[in-house]
C-alpha positions in Angstrom: -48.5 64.7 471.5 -48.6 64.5 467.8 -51.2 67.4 467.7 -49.3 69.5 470.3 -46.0 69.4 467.8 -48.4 70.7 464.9 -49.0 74.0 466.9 -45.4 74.2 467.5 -44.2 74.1 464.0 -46.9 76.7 463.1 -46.4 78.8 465.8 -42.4 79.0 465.0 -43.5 79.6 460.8 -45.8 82.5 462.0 -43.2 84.0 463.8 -40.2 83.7 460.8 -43.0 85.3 458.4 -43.3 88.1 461.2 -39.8 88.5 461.4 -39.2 88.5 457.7 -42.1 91.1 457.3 -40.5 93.1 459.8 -37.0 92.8 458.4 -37.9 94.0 455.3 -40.0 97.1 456.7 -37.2 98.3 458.6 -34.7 98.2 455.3 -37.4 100.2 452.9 -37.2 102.8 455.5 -33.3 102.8 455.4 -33.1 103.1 451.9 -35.7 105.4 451.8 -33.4 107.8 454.4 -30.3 107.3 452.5 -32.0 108.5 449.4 -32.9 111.5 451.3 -29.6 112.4 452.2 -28.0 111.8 448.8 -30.9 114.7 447.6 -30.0 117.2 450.2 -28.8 120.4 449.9 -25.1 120.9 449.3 -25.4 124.4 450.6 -26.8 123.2 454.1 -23.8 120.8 454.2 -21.0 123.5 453.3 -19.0 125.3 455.7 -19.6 129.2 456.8 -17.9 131.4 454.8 -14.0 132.7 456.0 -13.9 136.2 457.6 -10.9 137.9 456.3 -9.2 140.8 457.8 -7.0 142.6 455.9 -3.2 143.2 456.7 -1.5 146.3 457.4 -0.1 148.3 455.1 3.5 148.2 455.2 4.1 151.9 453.6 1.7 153.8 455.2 2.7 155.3 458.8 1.0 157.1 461.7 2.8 159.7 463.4 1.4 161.4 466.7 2.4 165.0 465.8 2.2 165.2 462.2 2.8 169.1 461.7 5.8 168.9 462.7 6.7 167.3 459.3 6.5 170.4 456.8 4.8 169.7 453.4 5.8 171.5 450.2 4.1 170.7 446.6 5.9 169.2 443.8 6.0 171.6 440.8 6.3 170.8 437.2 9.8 172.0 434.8 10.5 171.7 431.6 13.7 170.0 430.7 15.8 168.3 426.8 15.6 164.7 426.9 18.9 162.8 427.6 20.3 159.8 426.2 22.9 157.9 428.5 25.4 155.4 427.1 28.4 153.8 428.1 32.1 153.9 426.0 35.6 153.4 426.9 38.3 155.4 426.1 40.6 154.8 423.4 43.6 156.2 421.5 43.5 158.4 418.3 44.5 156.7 415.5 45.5 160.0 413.9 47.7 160.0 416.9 49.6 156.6 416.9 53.2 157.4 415.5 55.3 153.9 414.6 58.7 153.7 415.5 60.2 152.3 412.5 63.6 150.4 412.4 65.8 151.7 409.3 68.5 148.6 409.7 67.8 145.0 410.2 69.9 143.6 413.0 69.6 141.9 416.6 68.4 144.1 419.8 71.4 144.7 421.8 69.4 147.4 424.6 66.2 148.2 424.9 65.8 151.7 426.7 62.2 152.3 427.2 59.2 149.9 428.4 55.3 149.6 427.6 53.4 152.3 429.3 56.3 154.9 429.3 56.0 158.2 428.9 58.6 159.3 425.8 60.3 162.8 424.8 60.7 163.5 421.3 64.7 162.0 420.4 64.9 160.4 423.4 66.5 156.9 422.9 64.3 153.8 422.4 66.1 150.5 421.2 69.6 150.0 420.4 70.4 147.1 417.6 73.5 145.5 416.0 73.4 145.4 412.3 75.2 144.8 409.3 73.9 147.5 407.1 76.2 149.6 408.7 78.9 147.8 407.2 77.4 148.2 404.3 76.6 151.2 404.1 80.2 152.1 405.2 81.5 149.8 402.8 79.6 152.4 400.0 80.5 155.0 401.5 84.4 154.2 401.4 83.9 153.3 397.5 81.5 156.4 397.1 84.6 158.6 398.6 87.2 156.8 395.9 85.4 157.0 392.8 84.5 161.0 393.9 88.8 161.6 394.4 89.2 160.1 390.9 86.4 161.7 389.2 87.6 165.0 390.6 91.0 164.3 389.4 90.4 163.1 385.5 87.8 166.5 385.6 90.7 168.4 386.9 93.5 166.7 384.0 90.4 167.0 381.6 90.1 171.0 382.0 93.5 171.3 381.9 93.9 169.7 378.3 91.0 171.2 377.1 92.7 174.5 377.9 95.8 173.3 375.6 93.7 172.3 372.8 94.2 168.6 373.5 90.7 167.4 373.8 87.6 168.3 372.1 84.6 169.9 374.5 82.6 166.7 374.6 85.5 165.3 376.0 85.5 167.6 378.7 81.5 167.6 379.3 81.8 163.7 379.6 84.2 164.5 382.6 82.1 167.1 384.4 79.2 164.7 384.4 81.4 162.1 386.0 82.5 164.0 388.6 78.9 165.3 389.1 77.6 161.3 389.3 80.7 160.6 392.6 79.8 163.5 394.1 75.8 162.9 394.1 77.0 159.0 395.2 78.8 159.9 398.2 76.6 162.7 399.3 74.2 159.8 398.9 76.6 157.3 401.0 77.1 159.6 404.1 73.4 160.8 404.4 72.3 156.7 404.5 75.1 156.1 407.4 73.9 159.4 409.4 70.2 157.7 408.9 71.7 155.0 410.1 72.8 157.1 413.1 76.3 156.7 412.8 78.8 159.3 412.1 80.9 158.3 408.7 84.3 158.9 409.7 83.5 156.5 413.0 81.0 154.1 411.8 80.2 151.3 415.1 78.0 148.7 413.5 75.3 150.0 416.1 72.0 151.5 415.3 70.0 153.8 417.8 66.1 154.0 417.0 64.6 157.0 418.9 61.3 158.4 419.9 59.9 160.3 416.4 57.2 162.1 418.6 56.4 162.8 422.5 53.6 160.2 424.0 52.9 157.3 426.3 54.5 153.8 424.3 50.8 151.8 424.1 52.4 148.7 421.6 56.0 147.0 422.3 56.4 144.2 419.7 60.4 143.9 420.7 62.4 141.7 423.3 65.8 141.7 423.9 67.7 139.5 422.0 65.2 139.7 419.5 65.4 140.5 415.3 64.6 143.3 414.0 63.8 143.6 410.4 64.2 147.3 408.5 60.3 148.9 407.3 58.9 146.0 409.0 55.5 145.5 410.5 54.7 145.2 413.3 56.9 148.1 414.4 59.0 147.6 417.3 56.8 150.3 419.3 53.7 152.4 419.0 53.5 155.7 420.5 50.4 157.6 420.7 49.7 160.7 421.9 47.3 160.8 424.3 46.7 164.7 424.3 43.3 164.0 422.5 41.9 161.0 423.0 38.2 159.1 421.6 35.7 157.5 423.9 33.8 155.0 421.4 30.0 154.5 422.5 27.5 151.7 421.8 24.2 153.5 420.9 21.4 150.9 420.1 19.6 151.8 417.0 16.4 152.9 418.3 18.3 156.2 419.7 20.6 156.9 416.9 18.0 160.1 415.7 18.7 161.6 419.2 22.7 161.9 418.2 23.8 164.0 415.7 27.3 165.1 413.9 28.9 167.9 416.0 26.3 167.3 419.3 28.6 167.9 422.5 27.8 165.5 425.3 28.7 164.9 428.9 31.7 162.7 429.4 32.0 161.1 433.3 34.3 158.2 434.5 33.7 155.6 436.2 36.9 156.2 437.9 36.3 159.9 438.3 32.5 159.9 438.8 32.7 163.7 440.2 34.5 165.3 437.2 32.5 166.2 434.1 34.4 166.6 430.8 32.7 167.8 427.5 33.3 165.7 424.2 32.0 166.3 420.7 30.3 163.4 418.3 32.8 163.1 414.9 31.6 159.9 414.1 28.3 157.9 414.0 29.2 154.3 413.0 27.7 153.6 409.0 27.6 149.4 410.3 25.2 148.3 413.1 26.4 145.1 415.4 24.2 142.3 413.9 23.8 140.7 417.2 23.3 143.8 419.8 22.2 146.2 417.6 24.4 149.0 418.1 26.4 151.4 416.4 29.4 152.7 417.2 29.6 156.9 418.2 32.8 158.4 418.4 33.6 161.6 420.5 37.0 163.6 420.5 37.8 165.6 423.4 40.8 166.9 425.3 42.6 164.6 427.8 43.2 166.6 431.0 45.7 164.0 431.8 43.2 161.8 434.5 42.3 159.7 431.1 43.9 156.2 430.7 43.1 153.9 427.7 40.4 151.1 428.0 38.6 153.3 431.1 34.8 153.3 431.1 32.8 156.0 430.6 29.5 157.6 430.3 28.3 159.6 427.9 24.9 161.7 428.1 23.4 163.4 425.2 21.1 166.1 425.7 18.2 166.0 422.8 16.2 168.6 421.1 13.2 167.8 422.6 11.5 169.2 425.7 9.9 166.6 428.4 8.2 167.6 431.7 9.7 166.7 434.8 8.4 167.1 438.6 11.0 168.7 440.8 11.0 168.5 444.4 13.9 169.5 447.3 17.1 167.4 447.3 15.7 166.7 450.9 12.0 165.5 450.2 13.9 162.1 448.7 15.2 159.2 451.0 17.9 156.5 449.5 17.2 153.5 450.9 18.1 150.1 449.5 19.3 151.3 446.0 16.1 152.7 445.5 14.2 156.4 446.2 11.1 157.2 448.3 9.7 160.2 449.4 6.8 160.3 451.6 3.4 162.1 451.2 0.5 162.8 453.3 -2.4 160.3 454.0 -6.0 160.5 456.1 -5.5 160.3 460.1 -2.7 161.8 460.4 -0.5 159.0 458.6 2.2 159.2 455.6 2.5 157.2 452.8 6.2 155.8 451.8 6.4 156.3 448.3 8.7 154.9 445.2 9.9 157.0 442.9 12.6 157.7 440.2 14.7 160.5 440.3 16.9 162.6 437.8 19.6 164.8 437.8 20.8 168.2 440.7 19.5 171.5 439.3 22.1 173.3 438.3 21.1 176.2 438.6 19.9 175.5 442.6 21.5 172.0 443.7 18.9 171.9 446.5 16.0 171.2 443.9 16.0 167.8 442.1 14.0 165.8 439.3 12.0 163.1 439.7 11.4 161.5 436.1 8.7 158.5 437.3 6.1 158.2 440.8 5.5 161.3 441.7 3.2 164.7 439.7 3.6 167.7 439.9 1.1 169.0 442.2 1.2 166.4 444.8 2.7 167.3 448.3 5.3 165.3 449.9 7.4 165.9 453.3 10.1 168.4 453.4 12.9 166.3 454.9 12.1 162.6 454.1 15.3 161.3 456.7 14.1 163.0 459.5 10.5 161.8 459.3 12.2 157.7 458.9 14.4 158.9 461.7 11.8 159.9 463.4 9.4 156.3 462.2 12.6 154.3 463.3 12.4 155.2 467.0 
């Protein structure tokens, strides 16, 4: 028995060593295999490579029947440069007549409003003041001392004649007489200033239009004071026959504007009706913070123009740029923006952007385009009926 458990316990150590052996064997060989695949190739690992098809373009077209669309070619035109600007209209200074109170006094009326349009005479404010008293008060005293003056001058020739007074006597009465009638000449001109009548005088003063325009300042209410030679004036009338539009042109174009250039005046209000203007003024001060200076240009008012309206100004420069010019018609306005299209490969056009200038004048069907499109290059005759035609 003893010797049968002795080849147990050797058997069972044999086969833990066996085990163990094995054990370890089988993790050489995993670390071995993870080793391997640590090592292997990224490449073989990564995934195939994307196959990318490309959009379609969203400008280019294909039409079935593509002569049906007529081609011309774009051809090249010399034209000035042009300078555009913006300006509002203002008065004339020149032109701005104050109406000027000659009596202090309080407004009793006031006849005429901001914004009118004024005659020449025609009443304005009425005001009651005490310088009329005054003055009448002088005038009364003025017409007393003249009556006595006349008399001793009368009683002083009449003596001399006898022999009863010497000449200087007589001189010294002349020039008396000479002084009251200078004073109440003086007296009944400053009550007719006044605009009262001597021999009725009313305590009212009328102030009247000195010149014919539209009123553009009222510093008056009623009720108000008015003070004589003061300022501000009651009223400003200017004349709006010839007015200013005032420009801002940024510093980088003031060589393209000169003394005495005309330019093109449109407004915004009227954007169909050009009016010519001439430069009388470049500005000697730039704006510090926009850098611009301010151009001044006179021209007639044909009676549309109202003060403070915007404007826009183009000058036409001295020198010559190239520009492509193609039909009115070849050039679709979609969007705020201008295309015209061209020809492309398999019968397909190509929508393109461009920037375009001014009408011919000389033939309103051809136009300019300044930017997208060369001379030479062909584009479709009549761009809306080809989108009309895309549309469907």
């Amino acid at each position: 028995m003893r010797n049968m458990n002795r080849s147990s316990v050797g058997q069972l150590f044999r086969t833990a060593a066996l085990l163990r052996f094995l054990f370890a064997i089988s993790l050489a060989s995993l670390l071995v295999l993870v080793g391997c695949t640590a090592h292997a190739d990224p490449a073989a690992e990564a995934p195939p490579p994307a196959n990318i098809v490309p959009g379609a373009d969203p400008a280019l077209f294909t039409v079935d029947h593509a002569e049906q669309f007529p081609l011309v070619t774009a051809v090249e035109r010399p034209t000035t440069s042009e300078l555009v600007v913006t300006g509002t209209v203002t008065p004339d200074v020149a032109r701005n007549v104050p109406v000027v109170s000659l009596a202090s006094g309080r407004v009793v009326a006031i006849h005429a409003r901001l914004g009118d349009t004024v005659k020449k005479g025609q009443l304005l404010l009425t005001i009651r003041s005490d310088d009329v008293a005054g003055g009448f008060d002088a005038y009364r005293k003025a017409i007393a001392d003249e009556l006595l003056a006349r008399k001793q001058l009368n009683r002083a020739v009449d003596l001399y004649a006898h022999g009863a007074i010497a000449q200087q006597d007589l001189e010294v009465a002349q020039d008396a007489a000479d002084d009251a009638k200078v004073t109440l000449e003086t007296a009944t001109e400053h009550l007719r200033l006044l605009g009262n009548d001597p021999d009725k005088p009313m305590g009212i003063v009328d102030i009247v239009a000195p010149t014919s325009g539209v009123i553009t300042d009222q510093q008056v209410t009623n009720a108000a004071t008015v003070q004589a030679y003061s300022s501000p004036s009651p009223f400003t009338i200017s004349d709006l026959s010839s007015v200013w539009i005032v420009c801002d042109v940024y510093e980088n174009d003031l060589p393209t504007v000169r003394l005495g250039d005309t330019a093109e005046i449109t407004l915004n209000a009227y954007p169909g009706r050009a009016l010519k203007g001439r430069v009388s003024n470049i500005g000697a001060v730039l704006d510090p913070s926009i850098r611009t200076a301010k151009v001044r240009l006179e021209l007639e008012n044909p009676g549309m123009m109202r003060l403070g309206m915007f404007a826009k100004a183009t000058f036409r420069g001295q020198t010559v740029e190239m520009h492509t010019v193609v039909p009115a018609s070849a050039l679709l306005r979609m969007h705020d923006r201008d295309f015209v299209f061209v020809p492309a490969p398999d019968k397909k056009f190509r929508r393109v952007e461009v920037v375009s200038g001014d009408v011919l004048t000389e033939n309103t069907n051809l136009q300019e385009i300044k930017s997208g499109l060369k001379p030479g290059q062909q584009v479709v005759t009549n761009a809306l009926v080809l989108d009309h035609v895309l549309a469907q």
